[in-house]
Structures are given as C-alpha cells and as structure tokens.
Phi, psi and omega in degrees: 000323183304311178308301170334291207289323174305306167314278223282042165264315176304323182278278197352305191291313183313293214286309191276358156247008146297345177276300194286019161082359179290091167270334178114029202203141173304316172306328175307324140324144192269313189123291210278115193313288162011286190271339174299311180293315172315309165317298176337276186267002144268343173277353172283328162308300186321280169323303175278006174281335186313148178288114177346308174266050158282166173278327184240051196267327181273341208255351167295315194279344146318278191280036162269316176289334167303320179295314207285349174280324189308316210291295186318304183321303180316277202244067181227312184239022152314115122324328192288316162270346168319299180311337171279149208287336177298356195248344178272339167287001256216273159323319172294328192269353172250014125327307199290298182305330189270348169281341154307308152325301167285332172253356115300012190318354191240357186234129191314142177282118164326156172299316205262021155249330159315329184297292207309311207269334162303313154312303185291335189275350170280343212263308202305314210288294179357272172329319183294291194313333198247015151108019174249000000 
C-alpha cells in the first residue's frame, strides 16, 4: 500500500510541475522576485518529499535543477535583489542542493541536508513577508 501511495505521489508532482510550465527556459519564470522564489521553494520541497523509490525521482530532480539554474540565471546579477537576505539565502539553499544533485546524483538527500534547506526555505519566506 505504501509503494502505491508512493507512485501516485510521484505522478501528482510530475503532473503538477509539467502544468505550471517548468520547460527548462528562463522565461519560464515571471520577472517577479517574490513570487518567483516562492515557486522556487515548493517545487524544491515538492522534490525532496519525493519517495526515495519513486519511479520518476530523477527525472523530479531533473527539473528541480533546472528551475534552480533559471532562478541563478534569472536573479544573479539582479542588483535589485542581490542584496537582499532573502535572495543570499536563498542561493545557500540552492548551491547546497544543487552540489548534491551534481556530485550525488544516484544518491538520496540526506535527512540533515533536508532540515537545513527546510530551515533555509523558512528564512526565505519569512524575508520575503517582511520585504528583505
């Protein structure tokens, strides 16, 4: 029952971030910081809740990497927001996953790199409600 409930988790994310448009393209993105780093970190929660034995867990952490480069891309050399705390936390937590991603790709994220970046994806929304 568990293996069930695990699939069909797998398609939902699968199914709900092919709907909201993750192509792999910059554009994909709004313009709008805010709303964008928000997008950001639920589809990145959305990725690391996945079950370790989903069937498409690579191909979730596939476009997980992709949004966290649009985002660099995107807002890296935004002065308007470079400065802001939500945007250096912002970076830490997608540096940390994506050097997991890149130098562990076959291996599940640790629970003590999930705290941190569930810790770090709080700091950002925190910052964002107050405009940093």
């Amino acid at each position: 029952m568990k293996r069930y409930w695990s699939r069909l988790l797998a398609l939902v994310l699968v199914a709900v971030i092919s709907l909201t448009g993750c192509s792999g393209s910059p554009d994909n993105l709004t313009g709008d910081y805010q709303q964008d780093s928000l997008a950001i970190v639920n589809v990145l929660r959305n990725a690391l809740a996945l079950p370790d034995d989903a069937a498409d867990k690579a191909a979730v952490q596939g476009e997980a990497r992709k949004k966290i480069n649009e985002f660099a891309a995107r807002y890296q050399r935004n002065t308007s927001v470079s400065g802001l705390s939500s945007f250096t936390t912002m970076r830490t937590a997608l540096n940390s996953l994506a050097g997991h991603y890149s130098s562990y790709p076959n291996r599940p994220v640790p629970e003590k790199l999930k705290n941190r970046l569930e810790q770090e994806f709080k700091q950002v929304e925190a910052a964002l409600r107050r405009g940093a």
